[in-house]
C-alpha positions as CSV (number, residue, x, y, z in Angstrom):
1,X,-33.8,-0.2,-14.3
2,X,-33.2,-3.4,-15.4
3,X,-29.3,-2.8,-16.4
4,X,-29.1,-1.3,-13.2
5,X,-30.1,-4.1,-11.3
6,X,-27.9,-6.5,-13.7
7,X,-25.0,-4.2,-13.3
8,X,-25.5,-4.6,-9.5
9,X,-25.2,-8.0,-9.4
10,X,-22.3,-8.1,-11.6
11,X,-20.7,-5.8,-8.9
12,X,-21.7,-8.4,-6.2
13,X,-19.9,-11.0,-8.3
14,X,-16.9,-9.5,-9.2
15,X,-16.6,-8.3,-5.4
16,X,-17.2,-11.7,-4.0
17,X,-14.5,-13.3,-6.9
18,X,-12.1,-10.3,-5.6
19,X,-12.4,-11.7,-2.0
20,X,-12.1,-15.6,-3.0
21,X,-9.0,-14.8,-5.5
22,X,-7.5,-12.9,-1.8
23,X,-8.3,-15.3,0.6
24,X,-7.2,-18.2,-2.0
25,X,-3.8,-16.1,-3.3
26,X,-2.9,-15.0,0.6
27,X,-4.0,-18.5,2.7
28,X,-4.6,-21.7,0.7
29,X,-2.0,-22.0,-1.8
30,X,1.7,-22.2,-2.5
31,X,2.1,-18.7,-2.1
32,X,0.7,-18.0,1.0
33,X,2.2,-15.6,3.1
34,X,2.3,-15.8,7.1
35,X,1.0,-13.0,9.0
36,X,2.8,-10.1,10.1
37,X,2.6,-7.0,13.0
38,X,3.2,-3.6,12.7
39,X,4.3,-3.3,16.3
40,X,7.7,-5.1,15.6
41,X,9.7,-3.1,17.1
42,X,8.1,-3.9,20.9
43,X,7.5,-7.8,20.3
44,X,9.9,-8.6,18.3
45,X,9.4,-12.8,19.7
46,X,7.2,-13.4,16.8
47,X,9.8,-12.6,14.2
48,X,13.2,-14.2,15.7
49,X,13.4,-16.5,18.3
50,X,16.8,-15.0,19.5
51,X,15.4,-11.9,20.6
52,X,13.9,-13.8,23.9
53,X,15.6,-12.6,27.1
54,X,17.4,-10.4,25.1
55,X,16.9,-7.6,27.8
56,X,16.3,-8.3,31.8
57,X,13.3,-8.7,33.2
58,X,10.0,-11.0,32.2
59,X,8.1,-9.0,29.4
60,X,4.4,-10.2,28.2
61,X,2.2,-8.7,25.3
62,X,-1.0,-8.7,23.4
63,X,-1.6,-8.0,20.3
64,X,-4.9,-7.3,17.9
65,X,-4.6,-6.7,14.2
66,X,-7.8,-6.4,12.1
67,X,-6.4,-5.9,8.3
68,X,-7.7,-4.7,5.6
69,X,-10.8,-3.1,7.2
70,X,-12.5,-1.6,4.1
71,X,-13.3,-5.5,2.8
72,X,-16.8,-7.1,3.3
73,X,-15.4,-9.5,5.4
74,X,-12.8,-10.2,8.2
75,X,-8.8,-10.3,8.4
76,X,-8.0,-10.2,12.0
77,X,-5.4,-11.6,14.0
78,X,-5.0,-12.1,17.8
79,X,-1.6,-12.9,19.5
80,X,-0.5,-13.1,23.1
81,X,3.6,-13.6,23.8
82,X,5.6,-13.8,27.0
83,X,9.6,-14.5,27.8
84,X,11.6,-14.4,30.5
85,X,15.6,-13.6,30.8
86,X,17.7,-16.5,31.9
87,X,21.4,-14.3,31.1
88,X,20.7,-12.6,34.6
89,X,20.8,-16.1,36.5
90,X,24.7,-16.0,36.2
91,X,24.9,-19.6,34.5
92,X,26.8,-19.3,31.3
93,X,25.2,-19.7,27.9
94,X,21.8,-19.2,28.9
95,X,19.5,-16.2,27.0
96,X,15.8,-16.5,27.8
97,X,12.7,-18.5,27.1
98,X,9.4,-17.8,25.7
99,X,6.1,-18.8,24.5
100,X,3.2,-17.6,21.9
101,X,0.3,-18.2,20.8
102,X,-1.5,-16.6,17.7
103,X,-4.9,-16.8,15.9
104,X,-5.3,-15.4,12.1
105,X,-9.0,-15.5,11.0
106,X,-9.8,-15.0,7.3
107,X,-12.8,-14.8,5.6
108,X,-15.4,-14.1,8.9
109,X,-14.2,-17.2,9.7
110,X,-14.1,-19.4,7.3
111,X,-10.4,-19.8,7.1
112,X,-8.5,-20.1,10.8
113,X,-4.9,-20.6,11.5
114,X,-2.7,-21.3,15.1
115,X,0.3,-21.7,15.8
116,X,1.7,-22.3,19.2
117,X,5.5,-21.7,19.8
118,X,8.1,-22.4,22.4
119,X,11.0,-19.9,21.5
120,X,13.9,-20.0,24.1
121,X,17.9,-18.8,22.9
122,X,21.6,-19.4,23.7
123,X,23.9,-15.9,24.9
124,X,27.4,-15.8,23.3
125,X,29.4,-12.7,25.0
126,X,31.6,-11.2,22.5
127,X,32.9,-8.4,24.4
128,X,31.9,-5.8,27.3
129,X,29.5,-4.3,24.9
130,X,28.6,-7.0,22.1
131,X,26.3,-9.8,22.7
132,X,25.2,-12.7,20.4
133,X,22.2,-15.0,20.9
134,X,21.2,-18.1,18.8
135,X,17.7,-18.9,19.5
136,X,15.3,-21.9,17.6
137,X,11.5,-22.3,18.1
138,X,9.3,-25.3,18.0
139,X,6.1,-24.3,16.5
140,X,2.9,-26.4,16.0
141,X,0.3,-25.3,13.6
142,X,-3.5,-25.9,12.8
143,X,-5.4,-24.8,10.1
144,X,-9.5,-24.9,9.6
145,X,-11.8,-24.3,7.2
146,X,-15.6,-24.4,7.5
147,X,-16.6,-25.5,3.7
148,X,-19.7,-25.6,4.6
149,X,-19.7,-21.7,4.9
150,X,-17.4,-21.0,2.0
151,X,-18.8,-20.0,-1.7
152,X,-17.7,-22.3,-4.2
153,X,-17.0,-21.0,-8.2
154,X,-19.8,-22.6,-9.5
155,X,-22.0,-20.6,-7.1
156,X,-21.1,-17.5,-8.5
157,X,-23.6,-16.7,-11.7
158,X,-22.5,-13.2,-14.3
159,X,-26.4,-12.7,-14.5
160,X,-28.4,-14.0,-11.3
161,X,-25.6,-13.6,-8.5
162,X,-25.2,-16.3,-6.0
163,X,-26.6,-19.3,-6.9
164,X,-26.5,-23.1,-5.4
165,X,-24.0,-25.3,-6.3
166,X,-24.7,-27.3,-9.6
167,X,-22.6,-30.6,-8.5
168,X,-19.6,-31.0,-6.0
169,X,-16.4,-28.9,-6.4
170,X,-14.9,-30.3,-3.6
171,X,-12.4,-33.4,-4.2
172,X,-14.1,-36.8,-1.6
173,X,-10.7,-36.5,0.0
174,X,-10.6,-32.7,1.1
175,X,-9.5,-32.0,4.8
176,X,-11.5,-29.6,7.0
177,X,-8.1,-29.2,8.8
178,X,-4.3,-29.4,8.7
179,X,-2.1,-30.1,11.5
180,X,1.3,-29.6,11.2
181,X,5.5,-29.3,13.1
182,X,8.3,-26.9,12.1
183,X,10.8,-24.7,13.2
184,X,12.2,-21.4,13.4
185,X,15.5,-20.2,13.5
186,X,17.4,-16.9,14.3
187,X,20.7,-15.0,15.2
188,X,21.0,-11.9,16.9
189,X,23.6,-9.2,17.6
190,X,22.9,-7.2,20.4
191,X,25.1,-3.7,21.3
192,X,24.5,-1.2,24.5
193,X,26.2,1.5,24.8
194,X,26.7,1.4,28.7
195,X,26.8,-2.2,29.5
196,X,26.2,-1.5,33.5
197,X,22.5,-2.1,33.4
198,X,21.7,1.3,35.0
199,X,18.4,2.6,34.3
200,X,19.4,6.4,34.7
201,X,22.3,6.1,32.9
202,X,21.9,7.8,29.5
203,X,22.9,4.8,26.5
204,X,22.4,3.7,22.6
205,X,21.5,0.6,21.8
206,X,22.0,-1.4,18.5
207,X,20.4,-4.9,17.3
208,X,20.3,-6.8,14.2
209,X,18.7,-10.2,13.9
210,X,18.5,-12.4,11.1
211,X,15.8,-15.3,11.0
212,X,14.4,-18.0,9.0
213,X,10.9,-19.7,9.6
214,X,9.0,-22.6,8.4
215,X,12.1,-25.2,8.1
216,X,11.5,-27.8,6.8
217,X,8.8,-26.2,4.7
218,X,5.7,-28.4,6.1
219,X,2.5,-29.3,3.9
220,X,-0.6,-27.1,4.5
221,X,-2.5,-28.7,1.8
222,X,-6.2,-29.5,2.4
223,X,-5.8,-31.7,-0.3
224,X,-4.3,-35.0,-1.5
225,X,-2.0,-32.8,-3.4
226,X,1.2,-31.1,-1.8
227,X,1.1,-27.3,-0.7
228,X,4.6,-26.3,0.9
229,X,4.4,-23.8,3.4
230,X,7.5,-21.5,2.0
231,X,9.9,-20.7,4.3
232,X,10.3,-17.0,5.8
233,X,13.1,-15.2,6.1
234,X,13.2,-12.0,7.7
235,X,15.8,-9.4,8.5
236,X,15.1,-6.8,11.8
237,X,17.4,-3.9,12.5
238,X,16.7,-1.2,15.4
239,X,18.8,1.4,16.6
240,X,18.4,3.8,19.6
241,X,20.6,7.2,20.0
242,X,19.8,9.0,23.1
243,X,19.3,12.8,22.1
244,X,19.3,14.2,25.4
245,X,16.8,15.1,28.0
246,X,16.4,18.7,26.3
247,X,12.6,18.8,26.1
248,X,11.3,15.3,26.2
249,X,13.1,13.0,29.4
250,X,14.9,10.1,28.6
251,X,14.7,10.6,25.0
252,X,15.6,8.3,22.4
253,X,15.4,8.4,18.1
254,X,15.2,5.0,16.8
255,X,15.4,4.5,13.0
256,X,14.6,0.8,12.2
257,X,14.3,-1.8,9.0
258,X,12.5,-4.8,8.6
259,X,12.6,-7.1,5.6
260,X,10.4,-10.2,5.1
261,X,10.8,-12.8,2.0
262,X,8.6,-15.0,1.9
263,X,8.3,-17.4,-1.5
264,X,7.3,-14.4,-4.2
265,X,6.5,-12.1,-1.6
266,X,8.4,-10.0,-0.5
267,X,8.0,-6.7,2.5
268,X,10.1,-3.6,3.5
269,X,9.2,-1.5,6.4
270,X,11.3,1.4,7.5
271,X,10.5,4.4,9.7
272,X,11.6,6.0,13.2
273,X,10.3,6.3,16.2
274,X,10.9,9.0,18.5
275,X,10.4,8.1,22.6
276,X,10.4,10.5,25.5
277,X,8.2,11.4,28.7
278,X,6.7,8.1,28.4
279,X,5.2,8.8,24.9
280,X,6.2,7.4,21.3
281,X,4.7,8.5,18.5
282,X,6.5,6.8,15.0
283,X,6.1,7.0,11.3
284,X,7.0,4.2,8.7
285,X,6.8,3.2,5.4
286,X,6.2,-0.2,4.0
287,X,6.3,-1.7,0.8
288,X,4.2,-5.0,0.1
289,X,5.6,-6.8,-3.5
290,X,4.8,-10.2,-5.2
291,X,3.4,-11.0,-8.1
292,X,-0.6,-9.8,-7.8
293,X,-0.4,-6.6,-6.1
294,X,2.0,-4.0,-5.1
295,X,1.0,-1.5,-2.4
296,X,2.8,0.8,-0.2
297,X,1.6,2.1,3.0
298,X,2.1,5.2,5.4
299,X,1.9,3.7,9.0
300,X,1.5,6.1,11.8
301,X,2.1,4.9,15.2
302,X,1.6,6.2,19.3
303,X,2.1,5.1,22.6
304,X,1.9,6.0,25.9
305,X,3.5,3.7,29.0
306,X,1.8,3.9,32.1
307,X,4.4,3.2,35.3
308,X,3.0,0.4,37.7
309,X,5.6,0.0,40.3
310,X,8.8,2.8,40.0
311,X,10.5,1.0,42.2
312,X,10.3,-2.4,40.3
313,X,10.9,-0.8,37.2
314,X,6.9,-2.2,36.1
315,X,5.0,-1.0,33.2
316,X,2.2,-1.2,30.6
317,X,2.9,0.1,27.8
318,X,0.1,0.8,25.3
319,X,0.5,1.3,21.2
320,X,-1.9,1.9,18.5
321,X,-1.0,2.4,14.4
322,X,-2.7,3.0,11.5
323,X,-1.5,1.8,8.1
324,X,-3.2,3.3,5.1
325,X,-2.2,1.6,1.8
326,X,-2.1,4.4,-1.2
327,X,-3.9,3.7,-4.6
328,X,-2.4,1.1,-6.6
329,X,-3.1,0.2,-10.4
330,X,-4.8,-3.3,-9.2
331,X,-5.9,-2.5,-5.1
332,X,-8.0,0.1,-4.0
333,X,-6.8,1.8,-1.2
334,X,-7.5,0.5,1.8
335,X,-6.9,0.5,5.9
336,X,-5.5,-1.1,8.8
337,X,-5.2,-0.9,12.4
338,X,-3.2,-2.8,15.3
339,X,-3.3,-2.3,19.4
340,X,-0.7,-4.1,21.4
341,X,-0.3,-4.0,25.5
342,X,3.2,-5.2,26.4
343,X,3.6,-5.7,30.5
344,X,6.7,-4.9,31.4
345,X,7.6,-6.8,35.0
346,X,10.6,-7.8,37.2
347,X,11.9,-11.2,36.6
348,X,10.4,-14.0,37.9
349,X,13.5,-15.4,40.0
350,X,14.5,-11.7,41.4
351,X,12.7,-9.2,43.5
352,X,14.0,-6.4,41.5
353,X,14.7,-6.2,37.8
354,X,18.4,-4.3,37.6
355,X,17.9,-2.8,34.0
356,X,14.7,-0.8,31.8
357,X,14.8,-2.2,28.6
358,X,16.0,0.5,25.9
359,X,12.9,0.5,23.8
């Protein structure tokens, strides 16, 4: 009974040392890695800044992302994001504007970040069919930690378990928060098939955007010593190929790619999606890669839209996933889910949006 018991505790320890090396390897240091959705493809604002206004119309969404659900503790994110088209106002040069504002919890808690960003973008015409847009984001970001709530190494015993702290092993000058400025950057390339902005009109659609986050790479550290964020660089391409009305209306296959680098770590998502009826149901792969763990994931992903006004083109549009890592050599597997609502509405200069955005 008695090696039981001891081997539970050592379970309890090593457990709890799993969860500090995570939140410590994915929030606190120099190789912390930002947050990312699963739902890119349908608010796309939080990975490039040019993709605001890149369709007609004033689109808003809301996002919930709890990761890593098999974990005694919690990774959740919340996110709301809006933009509006400025293209359609006939002044020259002018793409859209937007705004966001996202929450990532870690640790029940213990570990909070915001950021609050202000993405608007520029609209280059390259031809009848081609469209470029330049967009740049302000962002502000705060970081919290309660350390009053967060178990120290020295706490951590290989025979009794949890135990109180034997002396200080926090630093006289350690922060509770970090406030800090920077920017993010993007390009985007923008193709429709049927430039006319007619929403029966069968069309493909093509974007790729390129983008880089985090510039000038700000200091998150908690302590006196510097902690760069890294910058983020991401790469998001989407196609859409009408394949007829056949048995689903207005139906559209979408392969896409996305491709995040962020200091060692490095992510690669690819999948399609098939829409139609106003259903979408998807399937991706992604690849997580840095220097602790590699994990791939299956991510399965549905949607339904639910019309609010036909004649003003309105909609919500509702979309769940599921992304189940497979084993590993150094992770267990493990799950996560994501919801997202995205309003589509009219513009909020015009009575009557003229286009239905492609995806």
């Amino acid at each position: 009974m008695g090696c039981l018991i001891h081997n539970a505790i050592i379970n309890k320890v090593r457990d709890k040392l799993l969860l500090c090396l995570m939140v410590l390897t994915f929030s606190m240091n120099t190789k912390a890695q930002d947050v990312t959705f699963t739902h890119f493809l349908y608010n796309p604002i939080y990975f490039n800044p040019a993709s605001v206004g890149i369709d007609q119309g004033f689109l808003m969404s809301l996002n919930y992302r709890r990761a890593m659900m098999f974990i005694p503790s919690k990774f959740e994110t919340y996110a709301f994001g809006a933009s509006q088209s400025l293209h359609d106002l006939d002044l020259k040069g002018l793409g859209g504007i937007g705004f966001f504002i996202e929450k990532n919890q870690e640790g029940a808690g213990k570990l909070s970040t915001v950021s609050v960003g202000l993405p608007f973008s520029a609209r280059v015409p390259l031809s009848e069919y081609y469209t470029l847009q330049l967009g740049i984001a302000p962002v502000l970001y705060q970081k919290y930690i309660d350390w009053s709530r967060v178990l120290l190494g020295n706490q951590l015993d290989p025979f009794y378990g949890v135990v109180p702290a034997q002396s200080a092993a926090l630093p006289p000058t350690t922060l509770p928060s970090v406030t800090f400025f920077d920017f993010h950057f993007g390009l985007m390339l923008h193709y429709e098939s049927d430039p006319t902005f007619q929403s029966n009109v069968k069309k493909d659609a093509f974007d790729i955007g390129i983008s880089v986050q985090h510039l000038p790479e700000p200091n998150q550290s908690f302590f006196e010593q510097t902690s760069k964020l890294p910058a983020r660089y991401i790469v998001l391409a989407r196609y859409s190929k009408s394949i007829g009305n056949g048995l689903l209306d207005d139906a559209h296959l979408q392969p896409v790619l996305l491709y995040e680098k962020q200091g060692p770590m490095q992510d690669f998502v690819a999948g399609v999606n098939l829409t139609g009826n106003n259903l979408n149901v998807g399937s991706f792969f992604r690849k997580d890669d840095n220097e602790i763990l590699k994990v791939t994931e299956l991510v399965v992903l549905a949607g339904i839209k639910f019309p609010i006004n036909n004649d003003y083109f309105s909609q919500l549009h509702v979309n769940y996933s599921f992304d189940y890592s497979l084993s590993a050599p150094k992770v267990k597997a493990n799950a996560t889910q994501e919801i997202s609502l995205i309003f589509q509405l009219p513009s909020l200069f015009r009575k009557k949006s003229p286009c239905q955005m492609y995806f």
